[in-house]
C-alpha positions in Angstrom: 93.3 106.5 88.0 90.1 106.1 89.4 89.7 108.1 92.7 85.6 107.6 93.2 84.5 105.6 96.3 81.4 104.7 96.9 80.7 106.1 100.4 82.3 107.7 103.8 83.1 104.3 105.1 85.4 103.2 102.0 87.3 106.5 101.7 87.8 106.0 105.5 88.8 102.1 105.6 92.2 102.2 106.0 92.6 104.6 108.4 94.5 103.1 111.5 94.8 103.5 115.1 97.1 106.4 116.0 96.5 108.2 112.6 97.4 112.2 112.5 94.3 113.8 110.7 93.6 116.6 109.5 90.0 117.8 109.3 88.6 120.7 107.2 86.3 123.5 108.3 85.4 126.5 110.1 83.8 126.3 113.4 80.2 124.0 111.9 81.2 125.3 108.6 82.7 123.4 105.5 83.0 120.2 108.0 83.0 116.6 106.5 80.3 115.5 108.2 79.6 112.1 106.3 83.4 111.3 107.1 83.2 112.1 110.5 80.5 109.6 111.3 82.2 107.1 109.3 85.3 107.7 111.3 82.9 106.9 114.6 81.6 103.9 113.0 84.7 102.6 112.1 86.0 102.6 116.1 89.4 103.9 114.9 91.1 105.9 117.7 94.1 107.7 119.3 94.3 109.9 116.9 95.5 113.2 116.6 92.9 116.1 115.0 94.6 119.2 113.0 91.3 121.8 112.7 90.7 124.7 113.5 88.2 124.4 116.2 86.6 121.2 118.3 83.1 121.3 116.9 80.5 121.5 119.6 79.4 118.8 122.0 76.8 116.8 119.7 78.2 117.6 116.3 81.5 117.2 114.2 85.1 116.3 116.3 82.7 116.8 119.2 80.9 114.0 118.5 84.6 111.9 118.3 85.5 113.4 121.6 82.5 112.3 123.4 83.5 108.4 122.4 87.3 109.0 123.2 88.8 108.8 119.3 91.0 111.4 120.0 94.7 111.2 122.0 95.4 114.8 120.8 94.1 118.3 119.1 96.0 120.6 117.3 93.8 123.9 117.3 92.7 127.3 117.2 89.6 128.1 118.6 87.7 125.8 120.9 85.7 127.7 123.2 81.7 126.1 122.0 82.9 122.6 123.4 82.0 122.1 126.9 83.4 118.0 126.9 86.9 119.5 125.0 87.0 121.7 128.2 86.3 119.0 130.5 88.7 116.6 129.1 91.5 119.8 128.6 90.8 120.0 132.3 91.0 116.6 133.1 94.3 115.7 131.8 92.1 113.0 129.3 92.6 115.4 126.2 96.6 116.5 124.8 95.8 120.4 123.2 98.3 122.4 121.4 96.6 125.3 120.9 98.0 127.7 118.0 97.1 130.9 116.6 94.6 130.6 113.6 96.8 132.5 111.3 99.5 130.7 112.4 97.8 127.3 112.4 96.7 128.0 108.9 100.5 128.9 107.5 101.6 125.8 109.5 99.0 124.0 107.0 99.8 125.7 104.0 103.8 124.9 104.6 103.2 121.4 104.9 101.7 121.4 102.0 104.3 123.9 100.0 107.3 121.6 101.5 108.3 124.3 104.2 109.9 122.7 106.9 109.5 126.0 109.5 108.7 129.9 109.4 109.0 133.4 111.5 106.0 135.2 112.7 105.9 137.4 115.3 102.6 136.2 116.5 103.3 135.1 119.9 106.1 136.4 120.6 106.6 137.0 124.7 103.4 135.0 125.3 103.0 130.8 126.2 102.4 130.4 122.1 106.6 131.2 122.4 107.9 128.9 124.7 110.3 125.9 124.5 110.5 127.7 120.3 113.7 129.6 118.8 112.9 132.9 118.6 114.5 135.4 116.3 115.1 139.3 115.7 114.5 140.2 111.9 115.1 144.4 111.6 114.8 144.8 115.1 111.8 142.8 115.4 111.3 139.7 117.5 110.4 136.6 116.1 109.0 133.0 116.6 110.1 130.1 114.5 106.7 127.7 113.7 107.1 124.2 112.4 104.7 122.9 109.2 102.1 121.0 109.6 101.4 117.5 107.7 98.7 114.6 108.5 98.5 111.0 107.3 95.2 112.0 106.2 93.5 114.7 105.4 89.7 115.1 105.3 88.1 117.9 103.2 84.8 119.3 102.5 83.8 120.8 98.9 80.7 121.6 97.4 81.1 120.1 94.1 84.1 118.2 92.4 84.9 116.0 89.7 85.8 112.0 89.5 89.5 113.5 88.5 89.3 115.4 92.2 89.0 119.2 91.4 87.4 120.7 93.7 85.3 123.6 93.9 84.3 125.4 97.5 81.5 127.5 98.8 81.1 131.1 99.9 83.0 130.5 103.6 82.8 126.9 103.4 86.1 127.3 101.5 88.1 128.1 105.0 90.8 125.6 105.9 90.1 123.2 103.4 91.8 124.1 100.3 95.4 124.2 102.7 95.0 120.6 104.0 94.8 119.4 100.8 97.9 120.0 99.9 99.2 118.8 103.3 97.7 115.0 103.2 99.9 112.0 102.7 96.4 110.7 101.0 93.9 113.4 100.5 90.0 112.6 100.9 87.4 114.7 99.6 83.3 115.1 100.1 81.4 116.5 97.9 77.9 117.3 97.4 77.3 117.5 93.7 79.8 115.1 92.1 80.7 115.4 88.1 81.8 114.4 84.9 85.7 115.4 84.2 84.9 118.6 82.1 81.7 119.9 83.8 83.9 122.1 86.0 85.2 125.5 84.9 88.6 125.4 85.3 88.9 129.0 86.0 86.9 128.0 89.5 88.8 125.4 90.6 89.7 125.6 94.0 92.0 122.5 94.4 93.8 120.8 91.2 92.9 117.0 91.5 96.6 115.9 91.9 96.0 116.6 95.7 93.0 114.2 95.9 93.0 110.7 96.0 89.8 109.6 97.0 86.7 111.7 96.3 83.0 110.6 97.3 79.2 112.3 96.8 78.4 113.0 100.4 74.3 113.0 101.4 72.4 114.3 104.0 74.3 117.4 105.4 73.2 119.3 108.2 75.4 122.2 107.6 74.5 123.6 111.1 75.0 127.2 111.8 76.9 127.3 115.5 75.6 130.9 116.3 72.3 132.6 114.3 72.6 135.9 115.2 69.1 137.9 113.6 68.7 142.0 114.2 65.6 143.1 115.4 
């Protein structure tokens, strides 16, 4: 089976209108960036965004935000995005907001066919409402549901035309979980190789989670906050 597309804008082709996406990364980190644009070149839109944060205002889901793509985020942290805030505000933008360990087990079940799971994170706080809730040796509880997309979007720094993938330092993040989660699974890389040239002790994700894998160029890979001692 031949997973290699050429670009960004034939791994995205197909995705339709009302699509639930999934979108790996870590704040500007581990983002697919060459997907994103061809996601706002292709026009597609109310779509809902699984990641773990909103980008910033002129770079990654921010950039989707500013030309109304998204109905909906599903989210962690998403505090560097002044139009997320204004739209939030506005009524223009749905936000479930979720713990990031929690978002990231909600990812991981989807992927590991786990319907739902305890955690007491969030417990007697908004996070709980409208959920069951549970005592487990006198401990309270709150049930979370998985997490699966029609698509998900990853970001690897090098990978094979078979789909193993191999992450990054902290690029690795989110990405290896919504992989597994993906009705169809998309994967950028920036160094792409021969079946073989990987180790296969350092594969991160197995291939049979990919089905379309692309050589991404020009990456930015910004850093969202430089912080330098004195």
């Amino acid at each position: 089976m031949n997973k290699v597309v050429a670009n960004a804008d034939e791994a995205v082709r197909d995705i339709p209108n009302n699509a639930v996406l999934m979108l790996g990364g870590f704040g500007l980190c581990g983002i697919p960036e060459n997907s994103i644009t061809a996601l706002i070149k292709s026009g597609v839109n109310g779509l809902t965004c699984i990641s773990n944060n909103a980008g910033v205002d002129d770079f990654g889901i921010g950039l989707m935000l500013k030309t109304r793509q998204v109905r909906k985020m599903i989210s962690s942290y998403v505090g560097e995005n002044a139009e997320f805030e204004r739209q939030l505000l506005s009524g223009e933008l749905e936000v479930e907001l979720t713990p990031q360990g929690t978002l990231a087990e909600r990812i991981r079940a989807g992927g590991a066919g786990i319907p739902a799971f305890f955690t007491p994170t969030g417990y007697g706080t908004e996070v709980a409402e409208g959920k069951e809730t549970r005592e487990f040796d006198g401990k309270m509880y709150v049930m979370e549901q998985w997490l699966k997309a029609d698509f998900a979007i990853v970001k690897a720094w090098k990978g094979d035309t078979m789909g193993n993938l191999v992450y990054k330092g902290t690029a690795r993040n989110f990405n290896p979980m919504m992989a597994t989660a993906g009705k169809i699974t998309i994967a950028e890389v920036e160094i792409l190789v021969q079946p073989g040239e990987l180790d296969p002790n350092e594969i991160h994700t197995p291939g049979i989670y990919i089905d379309r894998i692309f050589q991404g160029k020009d990456y930015e890979k910004r850093i969202e906050q430089r912080t330098v001692s004195k």
